[in-house]
C-alpha positions as CSV (number, residue, x, y, z in Angstrom):
1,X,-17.3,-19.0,58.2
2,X,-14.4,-20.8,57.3
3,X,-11.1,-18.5,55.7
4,X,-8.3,-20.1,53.8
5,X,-5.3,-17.9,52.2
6,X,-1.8,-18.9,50.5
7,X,-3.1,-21.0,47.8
8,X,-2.2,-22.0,44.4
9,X,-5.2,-22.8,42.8
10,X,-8.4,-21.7,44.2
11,X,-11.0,-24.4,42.6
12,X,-8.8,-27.3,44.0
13,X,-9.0,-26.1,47.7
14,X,-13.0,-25.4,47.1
15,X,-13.1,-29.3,46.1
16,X,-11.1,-30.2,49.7
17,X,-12.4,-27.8,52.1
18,X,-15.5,-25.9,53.4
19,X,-14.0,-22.5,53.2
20,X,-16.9,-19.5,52.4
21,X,-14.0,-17.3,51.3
22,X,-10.9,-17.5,49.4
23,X,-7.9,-15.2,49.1
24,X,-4.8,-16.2,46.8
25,X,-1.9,-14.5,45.1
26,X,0.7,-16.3,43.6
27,X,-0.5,-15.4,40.2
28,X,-1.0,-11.5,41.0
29,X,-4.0,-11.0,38.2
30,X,-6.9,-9.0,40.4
31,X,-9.6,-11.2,40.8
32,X,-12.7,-11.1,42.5
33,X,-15.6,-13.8,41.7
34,X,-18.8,-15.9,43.3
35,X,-18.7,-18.9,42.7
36,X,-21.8,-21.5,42.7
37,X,-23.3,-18.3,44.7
38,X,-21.6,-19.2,47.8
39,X,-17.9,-18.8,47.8
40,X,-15.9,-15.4,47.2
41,X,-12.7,-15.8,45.7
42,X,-10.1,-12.9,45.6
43,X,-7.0,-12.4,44.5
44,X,-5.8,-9.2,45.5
45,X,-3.1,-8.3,42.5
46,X,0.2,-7.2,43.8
47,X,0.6,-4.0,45.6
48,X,4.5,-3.2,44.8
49,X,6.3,-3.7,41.8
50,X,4.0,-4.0,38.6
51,X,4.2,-7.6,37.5
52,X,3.2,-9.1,34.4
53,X,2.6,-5.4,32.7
54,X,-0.1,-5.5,35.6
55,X,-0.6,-2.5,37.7
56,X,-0.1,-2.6,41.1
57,X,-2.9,-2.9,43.6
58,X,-4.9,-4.2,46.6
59,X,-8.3,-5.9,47.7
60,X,-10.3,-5.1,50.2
61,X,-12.9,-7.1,51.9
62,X,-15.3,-6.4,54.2
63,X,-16.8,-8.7,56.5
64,X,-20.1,-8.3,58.4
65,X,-21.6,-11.6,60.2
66,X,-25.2,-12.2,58.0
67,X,-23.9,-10.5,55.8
68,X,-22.4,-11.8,52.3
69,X,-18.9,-10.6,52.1
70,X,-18.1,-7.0,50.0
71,X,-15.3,-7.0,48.3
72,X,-13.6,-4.5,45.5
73,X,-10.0,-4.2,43.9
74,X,-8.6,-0.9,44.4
75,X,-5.5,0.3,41.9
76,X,-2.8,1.9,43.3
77,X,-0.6,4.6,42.4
């Protein structure tokens, strides 16, 4: 399984790499989608200062091997 963080702009990486999951948060909007079935993309939000009138808050993930990846947003405060 291949893991690839930092990014910009999710779809653009999926085009370039063969990454199974992929975690980003320059844009701090929670996020958590499948796409074409076979890659999980999360964007955690921002766990300090709201930004963006957005509360803050964290993703977790939880990886298993055979297992698809379980993922959920969880507010904060």
């Amino acid at each position: 399984m291949a893991i690839s963080s930092g990014i910009r702009r999710p779809r653009r990486c999926m085009r370039c790499s063969q990454a199974e999951i992929i975690v980003y948060g320059h844009t701090h909007k929670p996020l958590i989608e499948l796409v074409d079935r076979t890659v999980t993309v999360m964007n955690p939000g921002g766990g300090r200062h709201p930004r963006f009138r957005l509360k803050p808050g964290v993703g977790i993930m939880e990886l298993e091997a055979g297992i698809p990846p379980r993922a959920r947003l969880v507010p904060l405060g």
